[in-house]
Structure formats: C-alpha cells, structure tokens
C-alpha positions in Angstrom: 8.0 16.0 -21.0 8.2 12.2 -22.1 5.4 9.7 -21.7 6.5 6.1 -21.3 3.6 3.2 -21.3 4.8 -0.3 -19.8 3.0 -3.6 -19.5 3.1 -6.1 -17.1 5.2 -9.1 -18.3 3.2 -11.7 -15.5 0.2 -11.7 -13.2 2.1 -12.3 -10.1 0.7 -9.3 -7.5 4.1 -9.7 -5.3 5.9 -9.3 -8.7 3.7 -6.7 -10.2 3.7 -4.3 -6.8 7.5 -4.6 -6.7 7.6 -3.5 -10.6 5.4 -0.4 -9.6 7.6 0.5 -6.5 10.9 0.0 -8.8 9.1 2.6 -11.2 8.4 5.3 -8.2 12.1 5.1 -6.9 13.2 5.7 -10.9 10.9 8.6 -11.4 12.2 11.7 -13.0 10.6 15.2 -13.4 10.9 15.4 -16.7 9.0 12.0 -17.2 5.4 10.4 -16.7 4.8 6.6 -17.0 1.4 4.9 -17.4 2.0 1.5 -16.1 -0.8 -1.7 -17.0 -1.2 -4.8 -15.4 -3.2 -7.8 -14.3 -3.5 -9.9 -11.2 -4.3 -13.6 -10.8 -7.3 -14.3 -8.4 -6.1 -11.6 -5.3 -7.3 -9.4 -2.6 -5.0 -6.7 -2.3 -5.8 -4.7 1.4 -4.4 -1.2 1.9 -1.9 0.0 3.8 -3.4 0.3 7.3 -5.9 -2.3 7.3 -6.1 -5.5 8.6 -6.0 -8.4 6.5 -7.6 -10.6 8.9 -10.9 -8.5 8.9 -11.0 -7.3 4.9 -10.9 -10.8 3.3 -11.7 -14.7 3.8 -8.0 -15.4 3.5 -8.1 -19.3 4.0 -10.6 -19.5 1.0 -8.7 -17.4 -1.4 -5.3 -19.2 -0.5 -7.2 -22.8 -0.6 -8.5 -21.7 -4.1 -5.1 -20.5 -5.7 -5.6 -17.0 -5.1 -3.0 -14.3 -3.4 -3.7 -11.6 -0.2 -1.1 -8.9 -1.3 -0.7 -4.9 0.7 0.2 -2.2 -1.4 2.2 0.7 -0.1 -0.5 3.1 -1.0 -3.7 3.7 1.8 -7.4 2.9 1.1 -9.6 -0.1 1.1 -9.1 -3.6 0.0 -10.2 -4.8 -3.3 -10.5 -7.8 -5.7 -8.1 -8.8 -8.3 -9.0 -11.2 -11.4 -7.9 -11.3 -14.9 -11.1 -9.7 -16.1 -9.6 -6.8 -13.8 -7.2 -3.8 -15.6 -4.9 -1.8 -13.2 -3.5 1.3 -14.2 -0.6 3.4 -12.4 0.5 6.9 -13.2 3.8 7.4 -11.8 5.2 11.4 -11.8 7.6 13.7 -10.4 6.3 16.5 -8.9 6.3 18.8 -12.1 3.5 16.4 -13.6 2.3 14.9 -11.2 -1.4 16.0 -11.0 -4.6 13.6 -9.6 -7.1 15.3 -11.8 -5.7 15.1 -14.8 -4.5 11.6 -14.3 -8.2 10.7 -13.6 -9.4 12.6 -16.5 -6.8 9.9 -18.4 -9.2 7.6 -17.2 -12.6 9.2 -18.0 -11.3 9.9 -21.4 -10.1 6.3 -22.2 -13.8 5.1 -21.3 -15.1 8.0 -23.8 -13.3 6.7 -26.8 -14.9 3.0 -25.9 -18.4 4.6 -25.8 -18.7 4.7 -22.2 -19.6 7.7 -20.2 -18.0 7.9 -16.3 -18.5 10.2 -13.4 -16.0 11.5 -10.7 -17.2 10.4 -7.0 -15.1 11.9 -4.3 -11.4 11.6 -4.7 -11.2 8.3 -5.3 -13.8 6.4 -7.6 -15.1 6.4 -11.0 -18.4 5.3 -11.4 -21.1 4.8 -14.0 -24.2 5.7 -13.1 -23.2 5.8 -9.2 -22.1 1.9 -9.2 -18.0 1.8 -9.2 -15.4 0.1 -12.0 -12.2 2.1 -10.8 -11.1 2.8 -7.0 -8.0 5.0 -6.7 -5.1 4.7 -4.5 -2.2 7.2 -3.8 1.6 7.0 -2.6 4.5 9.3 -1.9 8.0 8.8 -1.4 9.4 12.1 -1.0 8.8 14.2 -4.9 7.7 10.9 -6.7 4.4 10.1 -6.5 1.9 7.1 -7.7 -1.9 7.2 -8.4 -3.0 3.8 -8.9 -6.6 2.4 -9.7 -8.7 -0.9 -11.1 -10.3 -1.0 -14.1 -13.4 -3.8 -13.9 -13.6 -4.9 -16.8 -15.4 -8.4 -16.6 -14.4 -8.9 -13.0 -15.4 -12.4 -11.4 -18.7 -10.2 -9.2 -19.6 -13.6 -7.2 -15.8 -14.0 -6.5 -15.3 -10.5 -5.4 -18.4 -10.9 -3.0 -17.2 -14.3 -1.8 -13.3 -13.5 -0.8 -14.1 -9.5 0.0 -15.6 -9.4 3.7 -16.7 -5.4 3.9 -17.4 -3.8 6.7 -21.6 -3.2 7.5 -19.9 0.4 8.4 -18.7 1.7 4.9 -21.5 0.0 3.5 -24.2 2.0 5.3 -21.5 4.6 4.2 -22.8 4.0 0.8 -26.4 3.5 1.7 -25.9 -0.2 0.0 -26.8 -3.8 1.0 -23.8 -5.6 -0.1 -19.9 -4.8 -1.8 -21.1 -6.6 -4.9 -23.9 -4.3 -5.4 -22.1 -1.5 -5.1 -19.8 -2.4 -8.3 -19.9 -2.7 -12.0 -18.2 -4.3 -15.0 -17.4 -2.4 -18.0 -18.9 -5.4 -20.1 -22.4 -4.6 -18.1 -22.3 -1.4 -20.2 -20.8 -2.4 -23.3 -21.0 -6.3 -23.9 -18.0 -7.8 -24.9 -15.2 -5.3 -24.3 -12.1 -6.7 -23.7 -9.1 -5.9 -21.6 -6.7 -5.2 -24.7 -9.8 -2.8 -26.3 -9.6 -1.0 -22.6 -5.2 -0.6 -22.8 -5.9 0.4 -26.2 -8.0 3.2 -24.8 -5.4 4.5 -22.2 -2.8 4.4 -24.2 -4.6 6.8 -26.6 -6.3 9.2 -24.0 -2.5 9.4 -21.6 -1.1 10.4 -25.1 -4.0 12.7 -25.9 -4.8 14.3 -22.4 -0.7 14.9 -22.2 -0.4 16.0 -25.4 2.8 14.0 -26.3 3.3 10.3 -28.3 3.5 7.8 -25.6 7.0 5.3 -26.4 7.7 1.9 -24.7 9.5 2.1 -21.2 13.3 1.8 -22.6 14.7 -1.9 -20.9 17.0 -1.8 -17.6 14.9 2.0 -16.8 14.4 -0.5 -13.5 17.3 -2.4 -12.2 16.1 -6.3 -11.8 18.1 -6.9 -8.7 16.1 -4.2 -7.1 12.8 -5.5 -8.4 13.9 -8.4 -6.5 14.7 -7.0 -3.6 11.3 -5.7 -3.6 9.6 -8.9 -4.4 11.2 -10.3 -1.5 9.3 -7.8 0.8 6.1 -7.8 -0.3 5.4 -11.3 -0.4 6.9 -11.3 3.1 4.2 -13.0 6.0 5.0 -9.9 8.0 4.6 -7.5 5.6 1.4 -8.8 4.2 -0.6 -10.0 7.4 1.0 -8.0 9.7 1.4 -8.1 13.4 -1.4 -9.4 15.9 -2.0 -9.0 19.4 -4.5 -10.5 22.0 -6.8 -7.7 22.1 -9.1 -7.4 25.4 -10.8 -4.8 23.6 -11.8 -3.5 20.0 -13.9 -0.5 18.9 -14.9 0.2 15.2 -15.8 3.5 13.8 -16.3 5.6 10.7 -14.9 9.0 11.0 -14.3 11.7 8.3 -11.1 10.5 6.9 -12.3 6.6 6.6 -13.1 3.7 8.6 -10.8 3.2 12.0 -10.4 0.4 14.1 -8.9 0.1 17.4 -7.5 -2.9 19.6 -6.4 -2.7 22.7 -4.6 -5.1 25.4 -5.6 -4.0 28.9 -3.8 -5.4 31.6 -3.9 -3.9 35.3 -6.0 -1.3 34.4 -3.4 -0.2 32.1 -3.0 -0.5 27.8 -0.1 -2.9 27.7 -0.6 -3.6 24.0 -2.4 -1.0 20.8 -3.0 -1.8 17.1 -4.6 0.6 15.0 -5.9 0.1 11.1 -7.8 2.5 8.9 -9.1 2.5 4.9 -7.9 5.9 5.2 -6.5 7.4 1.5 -3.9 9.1 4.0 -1.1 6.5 4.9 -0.7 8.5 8.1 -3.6 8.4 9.3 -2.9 5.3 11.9 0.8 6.8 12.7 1.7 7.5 16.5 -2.1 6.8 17.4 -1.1 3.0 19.2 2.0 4.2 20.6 0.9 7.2 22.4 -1.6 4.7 24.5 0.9 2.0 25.3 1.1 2.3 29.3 -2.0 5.0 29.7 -4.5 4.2 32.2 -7.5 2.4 30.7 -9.7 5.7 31.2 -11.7 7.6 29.0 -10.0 10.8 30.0 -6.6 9.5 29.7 -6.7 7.9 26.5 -8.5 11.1 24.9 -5.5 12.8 26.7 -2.5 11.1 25.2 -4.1 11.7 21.8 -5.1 15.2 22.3 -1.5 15.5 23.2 0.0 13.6 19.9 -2.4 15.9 17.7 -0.7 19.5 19.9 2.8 18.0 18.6 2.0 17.0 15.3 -0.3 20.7 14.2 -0.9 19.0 10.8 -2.4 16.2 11.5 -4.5 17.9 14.0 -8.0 17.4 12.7 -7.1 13.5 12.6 -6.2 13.2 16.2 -8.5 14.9 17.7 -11.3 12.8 16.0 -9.3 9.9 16.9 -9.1 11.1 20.6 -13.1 11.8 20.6 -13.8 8.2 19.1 -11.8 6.5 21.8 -13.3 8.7 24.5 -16.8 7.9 23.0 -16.4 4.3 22.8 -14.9 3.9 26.4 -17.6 6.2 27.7 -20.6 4.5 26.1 -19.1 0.6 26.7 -18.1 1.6 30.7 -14.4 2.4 31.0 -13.6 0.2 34.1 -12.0 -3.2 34.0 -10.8 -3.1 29.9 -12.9 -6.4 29.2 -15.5 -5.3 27.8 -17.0 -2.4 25.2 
C-alpha cells in the first residue's frame, strides 16, 4: 500500500471538485490518497437537492461567492477559507469509512482536541458539528469527503445556508448556526496549516505507511478540464425546474425528500424529486414512475410500490417513498392537484 497526500493548488470549488473527480477515475487498489483543499466563499448542495431551496443564491453570487454540486449525496454546506476539506480516495482493498474517520478523530487528538462519531456522517465536539461527511462510487473506486471548520465565517454560514425547519427539528435545534462549531472555539488560534499538519501525521499513522507527495501528471490536465467544464455548467449546478402545481416535504428514514408535481387533467404531466439522502439513489426512478399516473392517492402509491417490486434492493426506500406520497395526497385531499 502507498499513501499519497496532495494539496489544492487554488480555491476555485469548480476547479477543486474536478481535481477530486480526476483522482477517483485514477484510483488504484494498491494506493490511498488524502486529498486537502479550500474553497472561496461557497455553498456546495448535494447531489439530489435543490439549490433553489438549500441557499440564498442571489446573495452569495452578489457577494463573490460560488453555489457548486458535488457528485457525492447529502446536505448542503458552507465553504470559506477558515474551512479545511479533506477527501480519502481508495480502491476497494482500502477503502474503509471507519478507518478513514478515525484519520480524522486522530488528527484532532494530536491538536489537543477530543471528537465524537455521530451517525455515519458527522464529527462533533461535544454534540455541535466541525466535519460532515459525504460519499461517492464509481464502480470499485470510492471517495469519502468531509469539512473541517476551522474558523468558519458562522454569521456567513447562517446568512447564505437556508435549512430546512424539518432537519432542524431533526436535531432538536433552533437554527443551522447553532448546530456547528469551529475548531478555534476549542482551541483559540489554530490554524488551517496546524490542522493539514495533523492529517498528514494521523493518515500516515492510522495507515501505518510514510505518506509521499502525489507524483505530477498522476491526473491528466486535459481531463481535469473536461471536468471543470461540467461542474461549473448552469445545468449541472442548478438543475432543471418545472412549474410545480404541487409540492410535499418530508423527513423519512434515509433523509429529507421533497416532491413536486405538475398536475394537469387530473393527470402528473411533470415530477421532480430531491433528497439530502447520503445514498445518491435515493431519488432515482421515483419522478419517472409518476409521469402520466392519475393524480390519486392510490395510484401514485401504486406506481411506486411497483418501482420498489422491480428494484428488491432499494425496497425499503420505495415503499417509504410510496407511503409519503399516499399520506400527503390523503391528508391535503387528492382531487383537483392544486392544492396540498
């Protein structure tokens, strides 16, 4: 096994995410890369979600800032240079979450700073969270990527980040900013070289090998622009919208979902579906399988139950999927599609 470490040459997120995905497509099994890098002023959503609804996009943009999607699921979250993000990038042979965030735990040991696990995918200190995780897959390459707040901008965060009232009675919290932490509220005047420092020294440690510098051209640089390109793509980023007659919100046991629908003739003639879900599927086939269904309770629970028989899997999903809809539409009056 070789450990490589590279750092971000820029604070670009278009540039930064396209360095990241260059590294997953380059991944060998033999080989595990820690990869470090910063982001100017940016809300970066999650696969699934909505970009309109996670973040006051005209105020970041007006202010200099960037809205970026990662390839990975999960919620959105804030981007400044007091912010450190990490990526661990694997094979399948050493590709392994829990020691990855033990990486993590262990870097904020050697700066004095003592960390807990919560769920899969945050570390906190002392319940209030300074890393949220992220995961992707393409195929037996993998990526497990995460923020480090060091001395994150927390009225900045608040002020571009528009959380949904549902995750945050999720956490039993009043507001996204209360929820968080810097590293610098635990140990004043940390700084983000002290914290790459750290994870430099715990990747080697946990790994047991010497991590060396990335060797140049590991990524080819037309690629990485290739993949530039398609990140800071409109449609990539903000997606597609649709005149939605009706929308329904929910938390369910895999994440936060929310449903529009374009109702015409009693009929869906239009679906978008978007999720925090960690599990990039989690949205996939839902819309479709409505398109053209009667606007009916039973019908729409139907198509889903349907999707979740031919996809055995993702099962558990579906059906939770199908009993949201059917709840929604039964509670809101199921009728004329113009109301919930």
């Amino acid at each position: 096994m070789t450990l490589y470490t590279l750092r971000a040459p820029g604070v670009n997120p278009y540039e930064n995410l396209s360095i990241e995905s260059g590294l997953i497509e380059a991944a060998r099994d033999n080989v595990v890369v820690l990869y470090l890098w910063q982001n100017h002023r940016t809300v970066v959503i999650g696969r699934n979600q909505n970009a309109y609804a996670e973040c006051r996009i005209e105020a970041l943009e007006r202010d200099g800032g960037f809205v970026a999607r990662r390839p990975s699921g999960g919620g959105a979250v804030f981007h400044d240079l007091g912010n450190l993000n990490f990526s661990f990038i694997a094979g399948d042979p050493f590709y392994d979450e829990d020691r990855q965030h033990t990486v993590v735990m262990e870097a904020m040991a050697l700066l004095g700073i003592a960390t807990e696990r919560s769920g899969r995918n945050d570390l906190t200190i002392d319940g209030r969270k300074f890393s949220g995780n992220a995961f992707s897959h393409m195929g037996h390459r993998h990526c497990h990527h995460g923020t480090l707040m060091v001395d994150v901008d927390t009225s900045a965060l608040s002020h571009y980040l528009t959380a949904s009232p549902l995750k945050l009675k999720s956490k039993g919290v009043q507001s996204v900013r209360s929820r968080v932490c810097n590293l610098t509220d635990c140990r004043s005047g940390i700084t983000i070289p002290q914290v790459e420092a750290a994870m430099v020294q715990a990747f080697g440690k946990v790994y047991g090998a010497t991590p060396q510098p990335l060797p140049e051209g590991w990524v080819d640089a037309a690629r990485i622009e290739e993949l530039r390109a398609r990140y800071s793509a409109p449609d990539w980023i903000y997606g597609r919208r649709i005149p939605f007659t009706v929308e329904m919100r929910e938390r369910l046991s895999f994440g936060e979902v929310t449903l529009q629908l374009k109702v015409e003739g009693g009929q869906v003639s239009d679906a978008l579906c978007y999720s925090d879900a960690l599990d990039t599927v989690a949205t996939l086939g839902v819309a479709e399988s409505l398109l053209g269904q009667p606007y009916r309770s039973a019908a729409l629970e139907a198509a889903l139950l349907a999707l979740a028989r031919r996809e055995p899997a993702r099962a558990s999903q579906l059906r939770e999927w199908a009993a949201f809809i059917k709840q929604s539409l039964e509670q809101g009056g199921d009728t004329d599609g113009q109301a919930l």
